[in-house]
N, C-alpha and C positions, 0 to 999 in steps of 0.2 A: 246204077251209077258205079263207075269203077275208081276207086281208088288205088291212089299213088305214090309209092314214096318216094322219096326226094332225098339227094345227097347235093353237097357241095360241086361245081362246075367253075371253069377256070375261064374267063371272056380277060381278052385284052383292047385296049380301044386306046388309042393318039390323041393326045389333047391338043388341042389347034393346029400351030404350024410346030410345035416343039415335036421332034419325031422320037420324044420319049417313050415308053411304055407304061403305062398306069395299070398295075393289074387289081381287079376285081374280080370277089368270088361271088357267085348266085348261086340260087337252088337250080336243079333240074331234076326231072325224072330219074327214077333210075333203071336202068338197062337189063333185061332179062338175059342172063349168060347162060354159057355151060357149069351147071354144077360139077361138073366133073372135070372142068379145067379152070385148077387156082393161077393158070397163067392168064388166061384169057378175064377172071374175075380181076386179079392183078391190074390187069392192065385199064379197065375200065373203071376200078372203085378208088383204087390205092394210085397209080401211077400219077397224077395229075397235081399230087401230092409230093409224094414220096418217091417221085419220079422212077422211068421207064426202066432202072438199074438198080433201082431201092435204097440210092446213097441220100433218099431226102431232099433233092435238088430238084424239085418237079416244077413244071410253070406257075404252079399257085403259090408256089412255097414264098415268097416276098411279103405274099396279102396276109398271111397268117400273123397272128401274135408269137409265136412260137414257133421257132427251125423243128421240121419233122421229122422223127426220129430216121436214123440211118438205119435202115431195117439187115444191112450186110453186116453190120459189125454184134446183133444180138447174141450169136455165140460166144462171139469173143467175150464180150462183157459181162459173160456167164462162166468162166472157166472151161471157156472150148463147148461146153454142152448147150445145144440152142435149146431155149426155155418156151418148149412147146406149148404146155400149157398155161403159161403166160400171156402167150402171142394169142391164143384161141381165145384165152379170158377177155383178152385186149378188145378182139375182133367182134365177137359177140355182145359182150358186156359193156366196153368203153374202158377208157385211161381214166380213174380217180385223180384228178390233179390240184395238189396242195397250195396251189396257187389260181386258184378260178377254174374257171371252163375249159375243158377241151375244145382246140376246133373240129380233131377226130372225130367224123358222126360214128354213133354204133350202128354198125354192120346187122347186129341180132332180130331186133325189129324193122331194119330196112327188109331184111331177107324176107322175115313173115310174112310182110305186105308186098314183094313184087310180083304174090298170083294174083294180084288185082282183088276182085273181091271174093275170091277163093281163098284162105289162108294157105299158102305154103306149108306143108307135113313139116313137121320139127325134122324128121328123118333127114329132108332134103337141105334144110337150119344148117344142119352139122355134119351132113357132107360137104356143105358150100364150107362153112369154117375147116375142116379140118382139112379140106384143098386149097385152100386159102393160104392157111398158116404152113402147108407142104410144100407152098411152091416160096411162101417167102421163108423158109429152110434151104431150099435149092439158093438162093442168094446170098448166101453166108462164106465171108472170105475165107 
């Protein structure tokens, strides 16, 4: 039996004739990428979120309890120095949040589980994190 892990997915659906948009988050699968490209992992774990530009504007971003962080302005809010490992702790570990739950799933045990029922080498863990956390550096104003 293979198992699967699962991260948040963004569905939009029209409620009657109102041509509003009601967004709703679900689970899905999660997608086997290139470990070696934090754009390409970007684009399929974090974007949907945290949108295609990393300003937190992504199409889920309304259904959350919480505006997603703006992942461009990290440096800045760091005195210029982007907080690497931070963002890797973030990614791996999850957001501690003094106010309830994250909706941020952790990244760390998603990664384990996407060889199905192979565990993922830890090696491959944190090469996905720290191309991860490399490419959301490259988006920093």
């Amino acid at each position: 039996m293979i198992r699967c892990a699962s991260f948040v997915m963004l569905t939009v659906a029209l409620c009657g004739s109102i041509a509003t948009p009601q967004v709703t988050v679900k689970k899905k699968r999660i997608e086997r990428t290139s470990a070696a490209s934090g754009q390409e992992m970007y684009k399929h774990y974090c974007a949907v979120c945290h949108g295609t530009d990393g300003k937190g504007d992504g199409p889920a971003a309304p259904a959350l309890k919480k505006q997603p962080t703006d992942l461009t302005s990290l440096a800045a809010k760091n005195n210029g120095q982007f907080p690497i490992l931070r963002v890797q702790n973030s990614i791996e570990k999850g957001v501690v949040s003094a106010h309830g739950t994250s909706d941020m799933p952790v990244w760390g045990p998603l990664f384990k589980d996407i060889g199905g029922t192979a565990k993922t080498p830890q090696g491959e863990i944190q090469q996905r994190v720290h191309n991860l956390a490399d490419y959301i550096k490259s988006l920093q104003k």
